[in-house]
C-alpha angles and dihedrals in degrees: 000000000000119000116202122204115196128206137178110055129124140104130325136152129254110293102014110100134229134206121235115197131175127176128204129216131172125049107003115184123195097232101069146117119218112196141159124241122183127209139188131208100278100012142116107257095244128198115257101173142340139187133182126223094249082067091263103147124197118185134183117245100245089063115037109116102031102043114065104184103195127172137216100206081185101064085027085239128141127198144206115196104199110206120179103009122209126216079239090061088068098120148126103260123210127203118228137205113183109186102214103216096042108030090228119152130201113191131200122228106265129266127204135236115182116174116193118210 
């Protein structure tokens, strides 16, 4: 089982940028993406950015070009830089770890961004 802790989060106005960090412990297996989703009351959770352990990145549309997700294999850690923040981006965000072979998924708790116009 892997536990993830986040970190970063908080409030910041349009245009400034936040970083977002989540670190992974447990059972850690080599073949695994690590990605954020982000999710409003209401809402579907819905994918932001993910990226595998072999460096493959997948981001949603509303965010390429402004969102960068990177990863240290060594400190089991994933980020999420957050350039040019929207009043839209405003969510509660989730860490991910997809284990590859199983499909198994572990989820953090949940940190919030909220960006005031």
């Amino acid at each position: 089982q892997v536990q993830l802790v986040e970190s970063g989060g908080g409030l910041v106005q349009a245009g400034e940028s936040l970083r977002l960090s989540c670190a992974a412990s447990g059972r850690i297996f080599s073949d695994n993406a690590m990605g954020w989703y982000r999710q409003a009351p209401g809402k579907q959770r819905e994918l932001v950015a993910t990226i595998t352990s072999g460096g493959n990145t997948n981001y949603a549309d509303s965010v390429k070009g402004r969102f960068t997700i990177s990863r240290d294999n060594a400190k089991n850690t994933v980020y999420l830089q957050m350039n040019s923040l929207k009043p839209e981006d405003t969510d509660v965000y989730y860490c991910n770890f997809y284990h590859i072979a199983t499909g198994l998924r572990s989820w953090g708790q949940g940190i919030q961004v909220t960006v005031s116009s």
